[in-house]
C-alpha positions in Angstrom: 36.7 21.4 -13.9 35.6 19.3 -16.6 31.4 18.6 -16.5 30.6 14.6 -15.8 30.7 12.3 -18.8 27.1 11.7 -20.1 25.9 7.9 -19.6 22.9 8.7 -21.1 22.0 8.0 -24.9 21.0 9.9 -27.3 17.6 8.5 -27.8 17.1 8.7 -23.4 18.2 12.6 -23.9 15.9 13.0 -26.7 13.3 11.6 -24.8 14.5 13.4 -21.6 13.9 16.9 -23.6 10.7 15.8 -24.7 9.4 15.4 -21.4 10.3 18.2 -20.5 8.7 20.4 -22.9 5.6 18.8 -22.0 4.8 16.4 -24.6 2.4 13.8 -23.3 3.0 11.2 -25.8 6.9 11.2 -24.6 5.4 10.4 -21.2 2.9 7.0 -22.6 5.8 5.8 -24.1 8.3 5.8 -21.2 5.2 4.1 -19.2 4.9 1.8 -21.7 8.9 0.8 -21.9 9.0 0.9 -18.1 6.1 0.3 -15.7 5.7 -3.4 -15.9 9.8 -3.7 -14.8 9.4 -1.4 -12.1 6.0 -3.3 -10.9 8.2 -6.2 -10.8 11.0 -4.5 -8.7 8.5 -2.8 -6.4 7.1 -6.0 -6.3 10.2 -7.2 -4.6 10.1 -5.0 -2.0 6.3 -4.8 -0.4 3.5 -7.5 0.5 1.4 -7.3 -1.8 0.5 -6.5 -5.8 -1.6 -3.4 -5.1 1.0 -1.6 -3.1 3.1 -2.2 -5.6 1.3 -0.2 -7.8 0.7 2.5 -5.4 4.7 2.9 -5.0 4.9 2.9 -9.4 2.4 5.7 -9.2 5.0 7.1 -6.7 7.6 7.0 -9.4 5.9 8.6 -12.3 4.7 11.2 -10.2 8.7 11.5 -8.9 9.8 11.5 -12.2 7.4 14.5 -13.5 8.7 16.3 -9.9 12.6 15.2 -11.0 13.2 16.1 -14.6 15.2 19.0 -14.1 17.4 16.9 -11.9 18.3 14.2 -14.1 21.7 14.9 -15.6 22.1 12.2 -17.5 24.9 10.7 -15.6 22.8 7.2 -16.0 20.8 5.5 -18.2 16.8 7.0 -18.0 16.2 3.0 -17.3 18.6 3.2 -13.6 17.5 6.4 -13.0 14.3 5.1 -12.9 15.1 1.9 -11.6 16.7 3.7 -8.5 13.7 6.3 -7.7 11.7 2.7 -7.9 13.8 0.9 -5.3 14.2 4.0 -2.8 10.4 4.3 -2.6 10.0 0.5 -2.7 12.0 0.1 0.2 10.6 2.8 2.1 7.0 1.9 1.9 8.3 -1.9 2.3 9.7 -0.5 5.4 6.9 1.2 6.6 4.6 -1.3 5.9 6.6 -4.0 7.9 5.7 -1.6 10.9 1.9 -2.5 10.4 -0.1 -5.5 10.9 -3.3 -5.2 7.7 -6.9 -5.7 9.3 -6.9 -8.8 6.8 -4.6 -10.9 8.6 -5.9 -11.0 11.7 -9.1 -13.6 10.2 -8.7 -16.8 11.7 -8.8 -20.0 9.3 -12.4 -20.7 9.3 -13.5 -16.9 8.8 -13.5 -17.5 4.7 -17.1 -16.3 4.9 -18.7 -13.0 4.4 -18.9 -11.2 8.1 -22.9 -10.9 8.0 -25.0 -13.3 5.9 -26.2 -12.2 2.4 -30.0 -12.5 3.6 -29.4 -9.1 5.8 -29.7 -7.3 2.8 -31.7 -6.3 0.1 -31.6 -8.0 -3.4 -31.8 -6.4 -6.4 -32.3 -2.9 -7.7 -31.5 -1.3 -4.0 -28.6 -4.4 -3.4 -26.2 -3.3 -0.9 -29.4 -1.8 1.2 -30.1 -3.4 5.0 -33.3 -5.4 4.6 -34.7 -4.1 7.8 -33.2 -1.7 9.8 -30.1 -2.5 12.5 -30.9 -1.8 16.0 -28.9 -0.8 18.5 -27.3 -3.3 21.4 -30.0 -3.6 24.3 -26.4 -3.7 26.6 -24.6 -1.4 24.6 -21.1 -2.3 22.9 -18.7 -2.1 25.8 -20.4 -5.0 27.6 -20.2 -6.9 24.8 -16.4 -6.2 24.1 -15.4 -7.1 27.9 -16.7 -10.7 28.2 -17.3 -13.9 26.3 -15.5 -14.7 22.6 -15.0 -10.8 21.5 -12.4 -10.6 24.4 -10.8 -13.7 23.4 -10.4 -12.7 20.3 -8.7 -9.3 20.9 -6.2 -11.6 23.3 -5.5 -13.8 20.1 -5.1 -10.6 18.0 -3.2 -8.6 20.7 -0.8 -12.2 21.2 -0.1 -11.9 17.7 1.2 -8.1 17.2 4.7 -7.7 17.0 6.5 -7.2 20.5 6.6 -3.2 19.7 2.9 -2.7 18.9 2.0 -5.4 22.0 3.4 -3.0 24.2 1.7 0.0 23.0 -1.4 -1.2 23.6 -0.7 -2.8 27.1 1.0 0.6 28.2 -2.3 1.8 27.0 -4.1 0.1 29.7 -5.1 -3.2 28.1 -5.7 -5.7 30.9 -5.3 -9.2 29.1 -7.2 -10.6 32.6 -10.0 -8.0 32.3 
């Protein structure tokens, strides 16, 4: 049986063997031809710019793992561009599952969560100006009555159907 007709050039071989004898400088310039494309097509795929990036990582660190396997049946650019789009879609995927802590702000919570004046200024900024003290009631008081609870009902409302239920198997008692 005859081996599989190579797709690949002679300059993606080249730089195929290079990378695999370990030269770094191989491995800058096939970021450099490549990661702003596949940023874009990861892009395509998942919410947001950041996790885009986190599924590029994914890639280069696939492509160190895959190497050996690549057998130049394709380009290096849709070899690439397929390891890109199989992560992509997973983690697009995965991420649809999940609702980000971010979203759930309502529209007039723009503003920091505790005003600037609790902490310190400069050199110690970032310190609490005086000390927090505990609840006199305790947190679970506070949690079951008044605008917290109405605000876990709004949140809660808005969850997708699957992750509703979880939590009202769990007990939740939207009358409590």
């Amino acid at each position: 049986m005859k081996p599989p007709a190579l797709i690949a050039s002679p300059e993606d071989q080249r730089l195929i063997a290079a990378l695999r004898a370990g030269d770094e400088s191989a491995f800058r310039s096939l970021v450099g031809m490549h990661h702003r494309a596949l940023l874009r097509l990861a892009r395509m795929y998942v919410s947001s710019d950041a996790v885009a990036g986190e599924v590029v990582q994914e890639v280069w660190i696939g492509v160190l793992g895959g190497l050996d396997r690549f057998e130049g049946r394709s380009s290096l650019k849709t070899w690439l561009h397929r390891i890109a789009t199989n992560i992509a879609k997973t983690r697009g995927v995965r991420e649809s599952r999940t609702v980000p802590f971010s979203s759930l702000t309502g529209p007039d919570d723009d503003g920091p969560v505790l005003e600037p004046s609790r902490f310190t200024s400069a050199p110690d900024a970032g310190w609490w100006a005086s000390p927090v003290q505990p609840w006199a009631r305790g947190a679970a008081p506070i949690a079951v009555d008044g605008e917290a609870m109405g605000r876990i009902r709004e949140a809660i409302d808005e969850l997708p159907e699957t992750q509703r239920a979880v939590i009202t198997m769990r007990g939740w008692k939207s009358g409590a």
